[in-house]
C-alpha positions in Angstrom: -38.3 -62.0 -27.3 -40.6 -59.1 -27.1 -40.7 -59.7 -23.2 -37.2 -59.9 -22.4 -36.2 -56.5 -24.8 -38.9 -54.9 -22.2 -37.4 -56.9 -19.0 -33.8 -55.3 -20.1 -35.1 -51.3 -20.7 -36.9 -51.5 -16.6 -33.3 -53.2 -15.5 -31.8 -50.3 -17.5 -34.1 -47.9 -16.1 -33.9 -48.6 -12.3 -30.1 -48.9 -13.1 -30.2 -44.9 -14.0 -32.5 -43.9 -10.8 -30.3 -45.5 -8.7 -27.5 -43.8 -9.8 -25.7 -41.1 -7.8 -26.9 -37.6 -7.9 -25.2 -34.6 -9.1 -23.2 -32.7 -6.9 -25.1 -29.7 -5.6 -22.3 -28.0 -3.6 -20.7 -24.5 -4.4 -17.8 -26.4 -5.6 -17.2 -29.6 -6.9 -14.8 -32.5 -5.8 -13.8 -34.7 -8.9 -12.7 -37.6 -7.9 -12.2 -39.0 -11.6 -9.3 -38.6 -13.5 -10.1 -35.0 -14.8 -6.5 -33.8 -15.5 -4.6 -36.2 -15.9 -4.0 -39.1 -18.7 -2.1 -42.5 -18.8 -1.8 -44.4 -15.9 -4.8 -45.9 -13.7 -7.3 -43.4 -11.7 -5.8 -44.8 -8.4 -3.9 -47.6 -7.4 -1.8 -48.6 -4.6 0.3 -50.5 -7.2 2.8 -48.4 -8.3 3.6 -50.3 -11.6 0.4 -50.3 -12.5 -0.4 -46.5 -11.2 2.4 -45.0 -13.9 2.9 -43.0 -15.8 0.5 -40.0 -15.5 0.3 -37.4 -17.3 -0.8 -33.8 -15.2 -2.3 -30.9 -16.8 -0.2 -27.7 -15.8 0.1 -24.3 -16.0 3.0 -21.9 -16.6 3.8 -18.5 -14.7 2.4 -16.9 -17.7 -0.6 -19.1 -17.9 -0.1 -21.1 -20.7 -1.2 -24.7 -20.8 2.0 -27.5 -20.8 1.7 -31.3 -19.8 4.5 -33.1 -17.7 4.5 -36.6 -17.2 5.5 -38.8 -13.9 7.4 -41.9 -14.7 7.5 -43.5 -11.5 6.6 -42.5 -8.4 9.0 -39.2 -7.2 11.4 -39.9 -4.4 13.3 -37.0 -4.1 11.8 -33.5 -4.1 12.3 -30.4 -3.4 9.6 -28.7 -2.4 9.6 -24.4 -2.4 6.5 -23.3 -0.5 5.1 -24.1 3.1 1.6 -24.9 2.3 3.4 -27.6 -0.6 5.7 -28.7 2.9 2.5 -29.4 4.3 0.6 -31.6 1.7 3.6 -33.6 1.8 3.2 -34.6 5.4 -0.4 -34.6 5.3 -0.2 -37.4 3.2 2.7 -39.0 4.2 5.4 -38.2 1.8 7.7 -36.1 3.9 10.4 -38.7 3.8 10.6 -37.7 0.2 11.8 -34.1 0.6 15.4 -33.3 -0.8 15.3 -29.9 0.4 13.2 -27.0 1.2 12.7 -23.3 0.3 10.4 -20.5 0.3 8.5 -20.3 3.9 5.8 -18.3 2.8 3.2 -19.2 5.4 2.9 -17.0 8.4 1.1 -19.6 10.4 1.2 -23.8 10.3 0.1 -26.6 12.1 3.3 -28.8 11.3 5.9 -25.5 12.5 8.2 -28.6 14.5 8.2 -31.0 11.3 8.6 -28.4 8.8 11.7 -27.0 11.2 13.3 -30.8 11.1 12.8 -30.6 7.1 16.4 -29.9 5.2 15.9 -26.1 4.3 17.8 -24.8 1.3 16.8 -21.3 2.3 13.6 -19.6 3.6 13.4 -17.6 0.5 14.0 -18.2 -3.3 16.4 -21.1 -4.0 19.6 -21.0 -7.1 18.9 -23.0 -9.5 22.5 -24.5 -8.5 21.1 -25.0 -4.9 18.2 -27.3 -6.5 20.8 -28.9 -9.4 23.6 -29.9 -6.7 20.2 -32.4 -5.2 19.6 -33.5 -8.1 16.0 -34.0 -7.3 13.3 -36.2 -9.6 10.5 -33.8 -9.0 10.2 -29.9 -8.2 6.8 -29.4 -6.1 6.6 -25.7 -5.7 4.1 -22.9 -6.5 4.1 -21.2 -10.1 5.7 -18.0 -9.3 9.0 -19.7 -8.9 9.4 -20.4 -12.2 10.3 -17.1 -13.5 13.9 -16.3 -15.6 14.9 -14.3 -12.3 14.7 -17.2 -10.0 14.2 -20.6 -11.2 13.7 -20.1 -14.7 11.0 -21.7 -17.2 9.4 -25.4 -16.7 11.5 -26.3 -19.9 14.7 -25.3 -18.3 14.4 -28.5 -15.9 13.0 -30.7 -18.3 15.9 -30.6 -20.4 17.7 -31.8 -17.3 15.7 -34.4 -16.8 13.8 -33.1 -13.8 9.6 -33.0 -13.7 7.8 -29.7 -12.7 4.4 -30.0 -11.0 3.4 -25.7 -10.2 0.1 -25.5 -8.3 -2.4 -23.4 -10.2 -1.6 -20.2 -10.8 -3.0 -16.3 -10.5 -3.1 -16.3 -14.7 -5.8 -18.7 -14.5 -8.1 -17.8 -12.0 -7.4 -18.7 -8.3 -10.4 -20.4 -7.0 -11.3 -23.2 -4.0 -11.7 -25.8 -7.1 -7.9 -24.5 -8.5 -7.3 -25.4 -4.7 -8.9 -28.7 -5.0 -7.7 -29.6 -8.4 -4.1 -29.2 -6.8 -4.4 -31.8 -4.1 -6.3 -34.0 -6.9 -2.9 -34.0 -8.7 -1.2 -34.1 -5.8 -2.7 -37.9 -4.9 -1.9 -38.6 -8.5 1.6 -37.7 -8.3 2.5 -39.7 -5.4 -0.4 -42.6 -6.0 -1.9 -41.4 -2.5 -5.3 -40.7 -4.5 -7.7 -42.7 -1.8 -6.1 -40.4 0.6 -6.6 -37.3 -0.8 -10.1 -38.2 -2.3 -11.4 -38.9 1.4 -9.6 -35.6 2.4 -11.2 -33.6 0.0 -14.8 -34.9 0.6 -14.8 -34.1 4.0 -13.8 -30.7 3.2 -16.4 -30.4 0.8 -18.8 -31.7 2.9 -18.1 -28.9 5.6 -18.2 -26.2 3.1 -21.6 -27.3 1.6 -22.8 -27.1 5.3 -22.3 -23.5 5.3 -23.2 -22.5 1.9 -26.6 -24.4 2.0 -27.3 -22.9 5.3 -26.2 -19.1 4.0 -28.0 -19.3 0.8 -31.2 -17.4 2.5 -29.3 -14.3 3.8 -31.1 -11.4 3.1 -28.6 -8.7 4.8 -25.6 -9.1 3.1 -22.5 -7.2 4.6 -20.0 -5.4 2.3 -16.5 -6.9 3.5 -13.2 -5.5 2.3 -9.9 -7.7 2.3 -7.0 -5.5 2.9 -3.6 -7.7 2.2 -0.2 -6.3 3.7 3.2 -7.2 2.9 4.9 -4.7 5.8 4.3 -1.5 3.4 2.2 1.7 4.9 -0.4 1.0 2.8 -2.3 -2.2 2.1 -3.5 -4.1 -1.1 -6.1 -4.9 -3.0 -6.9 -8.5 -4.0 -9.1 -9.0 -6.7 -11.6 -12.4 -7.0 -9.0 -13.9 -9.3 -6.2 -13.3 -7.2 -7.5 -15.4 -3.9 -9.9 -17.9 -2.6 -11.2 -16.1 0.4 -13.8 -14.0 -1.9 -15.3 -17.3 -2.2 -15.7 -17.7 1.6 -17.3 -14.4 2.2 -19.8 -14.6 -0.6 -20.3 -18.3 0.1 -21.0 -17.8 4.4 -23.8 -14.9 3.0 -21.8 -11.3 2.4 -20.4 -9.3 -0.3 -17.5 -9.2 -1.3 -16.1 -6.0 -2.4 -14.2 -5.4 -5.8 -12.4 -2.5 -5.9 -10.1 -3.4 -9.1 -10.3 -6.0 -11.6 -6.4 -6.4 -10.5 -4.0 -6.4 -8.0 -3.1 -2.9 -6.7 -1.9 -0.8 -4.2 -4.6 0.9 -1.9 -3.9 4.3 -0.5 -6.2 5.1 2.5 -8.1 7.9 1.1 -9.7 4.7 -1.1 -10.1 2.1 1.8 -12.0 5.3 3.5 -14.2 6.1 0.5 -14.7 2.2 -0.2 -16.3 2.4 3.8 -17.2 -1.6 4.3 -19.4 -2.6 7.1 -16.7 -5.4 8.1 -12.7 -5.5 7.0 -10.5 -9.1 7.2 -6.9 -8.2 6.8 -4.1 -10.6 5.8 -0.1 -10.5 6.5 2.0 -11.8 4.7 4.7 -14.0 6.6 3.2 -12.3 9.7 2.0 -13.8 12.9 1.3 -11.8 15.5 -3.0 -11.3 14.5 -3.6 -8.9 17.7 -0.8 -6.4 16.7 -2.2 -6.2 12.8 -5.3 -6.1 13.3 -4.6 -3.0 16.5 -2.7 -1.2 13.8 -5.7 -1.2 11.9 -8.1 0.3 14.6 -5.9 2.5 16.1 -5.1 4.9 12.6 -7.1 8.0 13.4 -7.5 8.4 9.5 -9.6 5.8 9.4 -12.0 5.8 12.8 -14.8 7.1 11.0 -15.4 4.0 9.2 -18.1 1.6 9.8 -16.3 -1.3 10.1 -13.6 0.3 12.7 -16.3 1.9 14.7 -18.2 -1.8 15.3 -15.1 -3.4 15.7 -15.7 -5.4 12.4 -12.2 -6.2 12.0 -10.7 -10.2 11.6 -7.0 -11.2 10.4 -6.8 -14.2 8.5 -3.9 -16.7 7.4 -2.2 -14.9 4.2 -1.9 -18.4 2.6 -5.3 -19.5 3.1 -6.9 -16.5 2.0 -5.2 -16.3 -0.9 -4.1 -19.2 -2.2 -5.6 -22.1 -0.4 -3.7 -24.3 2.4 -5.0 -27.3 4.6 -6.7 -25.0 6.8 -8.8 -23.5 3.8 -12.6 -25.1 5.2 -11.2 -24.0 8.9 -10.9 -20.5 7.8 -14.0 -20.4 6.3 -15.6 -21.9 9.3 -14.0 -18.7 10.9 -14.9 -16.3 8.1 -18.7 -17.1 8.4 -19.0 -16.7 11.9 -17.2 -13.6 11.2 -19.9 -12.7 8.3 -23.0 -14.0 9.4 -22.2 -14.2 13.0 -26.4 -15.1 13.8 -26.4 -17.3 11.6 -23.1 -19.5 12.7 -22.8 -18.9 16.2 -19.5 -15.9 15.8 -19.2 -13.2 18.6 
């Protein structure tokens, strides 16, 4: 008896070593069912896949639940990097309608164009009624009284609400990830979006591992425009590209613990040694980032004088899109050129 207790604590024992590490990235890809409750982790059975029950946010922040029957078949969708995940992973049949093309820049322009679009900006809330949708996929800053009104207001009609994360919480790469986690769960396409999001995990680890050595560390300013003479000022909660530029080896400036509105005498005094600019719903990256360079105010500056100047996607930088890990491929070459083979 004695021998056989001991023969079960070594089994127990190699059982543990053998076990899978913990994750050592920068971020961390939870495949498990963090966030949701009810219903099976994954499952290409859709009976046995529902209901789930997602973990979501409010405009305002607060915490609410909403749970998904059955698998959604009409949805409207407000938001082009939402448009996106649902062709990415195969659900654009699914789309009632479309609003809200935020994105300056996409990889599916020609589907997106053949989706039914309800408008390019903010929908009525009779627009979205008349298709009487099951689901409304959108970002949380629709759901305010002067556009589509609270989560509850669709509810009560019978109609689920799934906002990506918003700004009240903290925007971060996991937020990001979290997202596309829930998006799997929503639609049951969970071995899909798993496998998506460990290759971009993988990528990012690749840089963030190789960057975590840097000893010269270059101040890098993000200067956000939304057509207005003067550009804003995103703090870390309000985007995801701080992330890139302190993950690829720099520094990333923080001028404001909020969102505001920079006047050029403080981009001049903040002086960085590099500058990535963002447009929103603007694609033309030669003609922004020229504007830039060519204000006389501003040639003294280190970064206009070296040139230091990159424009990125305003959707990936600030809230995350499916070209997140290519941007910051692009924003470490940009930082740590040396180090990852930029220009």
């Amino acid at each position: 008896m004695i021998q056989f207790t001991i023969l079960l604590t070594v089994l127990a024992l190699f059982s543990a070593a053998c076990g899978n590490p913990p994750h050592q990235g920068a971020h961390s890809v939870n495949t498990d069912s963090q966030g949701v409750e009810g219903g099976t982790e994954s499952g290409h059975n859709g009976s046995q896949h529902y209901p789930v029950t997602l973990r979501i946010y409010t405009d305002e922040g607060k915490e609410m639940k909403q749970t998904i029957e059955k698998e959604p078949q009409k949805v409207v969708v407000l938001g082009t990097a939402m448009a996106e995940l649902m062709i990415q992973f195969g659900q654009k049949d699914k789309i009632a309608g479309l609003a809200y093309l935020d994105q300056s820049f996409s990889p599916y322009t020609d589907e997106i164009a053949k989706l039914p679009l309800l408008t390019e900006l903010w929908p009525s809330k009779e627009a979205v009624i008349a298709l009487q949708p099951d689901l409304i996929y959108s970002m949380s800053s629709a759901f305010k009284e002067d556009r589509l009104g609270g989560i509850s207001f669709w509810n009560e009609r019978g109609i689920q609400v799934v906002p990506a994360s918003n700004f009240n919480i903290g925007r971060s790469i996991d937020n990001y990830f979290e997202d596309i986690q829930n998006f799997g769960k929503i639609f049951n396409v969970e071995e899909q979006t798993d496998s998506y999001l460990k290759q971009q995990q993988t990528r990012i680890d690749e840089i963030t591992q190789k960057a975590q050595h840097v000893k010269a560390k270059p101040k890098v300013l993000l200067l956000a425009s939304a057509g207005r003479e003067n550009y804003d000022y995103y703090p870390p909660s309000w985007c995801v590209i701080d992330e890139m530029v302190e993950g690829s080896g720099g520094e990333y400036m923080q001028l404001a613990d909020g969102y505001i509105e920079l006047q050029i005498e403080a981009i001049i005094a903040a002086n960085p040694d590099k500058i990535i600019l963002t447009h929103f719903q603007e694609s033309d990256h030669e003609s922004i980032k020229n504007k830039l360079l060519s204000n006389p105010r501003l040639k003294n500056m280190k970064a206009i004088q070296t040139g230091n100047v990159m424009v990125a996607d305003y959707t990936n930088a600030i809230r995350g899109g499916l070209q997140l890990t290519d941007l910051y491929e692009e924003v470490a070459r940009f930082v740590q050129p040396e180090l990852f083979g930029g220009q």
